[in-house]
C-alpha positions, 0 to 999 in steps of 0.5 A: 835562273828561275825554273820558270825563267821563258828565256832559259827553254826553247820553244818550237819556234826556237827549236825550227831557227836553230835547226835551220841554222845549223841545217840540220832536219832529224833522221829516222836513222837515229831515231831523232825527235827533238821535244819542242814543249818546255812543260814537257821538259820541265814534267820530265826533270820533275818526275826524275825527281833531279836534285841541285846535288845532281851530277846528270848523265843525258844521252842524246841531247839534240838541240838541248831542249832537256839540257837546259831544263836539268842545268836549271835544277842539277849541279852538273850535266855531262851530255853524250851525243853523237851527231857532229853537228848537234855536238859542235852547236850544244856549248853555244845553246848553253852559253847563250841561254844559261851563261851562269851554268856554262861551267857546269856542263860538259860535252861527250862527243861519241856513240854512246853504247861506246862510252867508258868514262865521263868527265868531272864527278860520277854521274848520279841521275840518267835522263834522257829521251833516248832514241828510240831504235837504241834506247834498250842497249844504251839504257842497260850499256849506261846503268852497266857501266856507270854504278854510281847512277842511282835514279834514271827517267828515260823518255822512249817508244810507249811499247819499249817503255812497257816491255821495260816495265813488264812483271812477270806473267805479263805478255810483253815481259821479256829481255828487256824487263829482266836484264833492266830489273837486274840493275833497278826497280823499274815503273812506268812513270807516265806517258808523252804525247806525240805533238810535243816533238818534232817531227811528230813520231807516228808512235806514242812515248812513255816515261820509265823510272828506274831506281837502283837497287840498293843492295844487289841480287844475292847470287853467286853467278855473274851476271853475264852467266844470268843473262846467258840464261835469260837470253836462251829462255826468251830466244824460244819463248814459247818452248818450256825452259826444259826444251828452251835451255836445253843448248844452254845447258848442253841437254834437255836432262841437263836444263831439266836438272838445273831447273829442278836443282833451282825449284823452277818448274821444268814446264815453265816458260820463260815469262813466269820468272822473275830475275832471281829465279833466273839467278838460280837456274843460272847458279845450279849450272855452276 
């Protein structure tokens, strides 16, 4: 099959048959925004930059629309997704329209913040256009859980895409921004329009490229000891890491000593650090 073959990508008249079919109209509940433009989906597998040596992990397929894009590019695709219809109707979209890569996707029917394995070869790309009121947990659940990821394009809400991408010192950086650059050098890699999903979303999307790091942060703390400290920074962003740690730490002088110990200012706030510094208060507590 040819990246440009019409019949392969569904269209939006396609997408509204299928889902009358199958009865199914998309639930805010699950964030459910089916893409309905083929350049879309074609933009997004190009941006992943998915090669034919590609094994993709895709979390929250739908009807298939991006399923069928990465098939025609990537060795393999395994789908995670937790809706019992959408699920049961993914296999026979596939084998109808691209019966010649059937064979090369598998189907995970569950939730996927609980998935602890994949069928088939380790997963070497994420793409997804992840549900928007989950996207943060499944992103970092999925990089967590499977090593192997080494590039992931994730499609999601325009302001979670830029709390993602946030550098230090920027407003939004937060949570998100330092537990995702644990695992990944992390860009915004451009934006979505609102009229290529249906139902259109009352919020704009954007896309968010994360390549792991090739070789991980030098620390001697876990990154369960890390994260403690960087969720106890953010929980009181606004207070100086000396106050903001202070339970983290089991004292104001205690937060004061780890920080001082790590070179970070006792004054700071929580959003001037980058990961490693976080990395270091959490190895001075050790």
């Amino acid at each position: 099959m040819s990246t440009t073959d019409p019949d392969v990508l569904l269209g939006p008249a396609d997408i509204r048959e299928l889902a009358a079919k199958l009865g199914v109209r998309p639930t805010k509940q699950r964030g459910q925004n089916f893409v309905i433009d083929a350049n879309t989906v074609r933009r997004i597998v190009r941006t992943a930059e998915v090669r034919p040596d590609d094994v993709v992990v895709e979390v929250g397929p739908g009807l298939g629309s991006l399923t069928l894009a990465l098939l025609e590019v990537a060795d393999r695709v395994t789908a995670v997704e937790i809706d019992d219809v959408l699920a049961a109707a993914l296999p026979s979209t596939i084998n109808a329209r691209i019966p010649a890569k059937a064979d090369r996707f598998a189907l995970v029917h569950t939730d996927a913040m609980h998935v602890q394995e994949l069928p088939g070869p380790p997963p070497t790309a994420l793409v997804a256009n992840l549900p928007y009121n989950v996207a943060v947990p499944v992103l970092l659940h999925m990089l967590d859980r499977f090593p192997t990821i080494e590039r992931t394009l994730v499609m999601v809400q325009a302001e979670v895409a830029d709390r993602l991408a946030a550098q230090p010192g920027n407003k939004v950086y937060g949570v998100p921004s330092v537990k995702a650059n644990w695992y990944a050098e992390v860009k915004r890699a451009g934006a979505i329009g609102r009229n290529v999903f249906w139902p259109a979303p009352n919020v704009d999307s954007g896309l968010v490229s994360l390549v792991r790091r090739t070789e991980p942060l030098k620390t001697t703390a876990t990154k369960a000891e890390v994260f403690a400290v960087v969720d106890a920074a953010f929980a009181q962003r606004r207070k100086t890491l000396r106050a903001a740690l202070a339970g983290w730490a089991g004292s104001p002088a205690a937060a004061e000593a780890a920080l001082t110990a790590a070179g970070v200012s006792p004054q700071a706030r929580g959003e001037s650090l980058t990961v490693e510094e976080f990395a270091r208060i959490a190895e001075a507590k050790q």
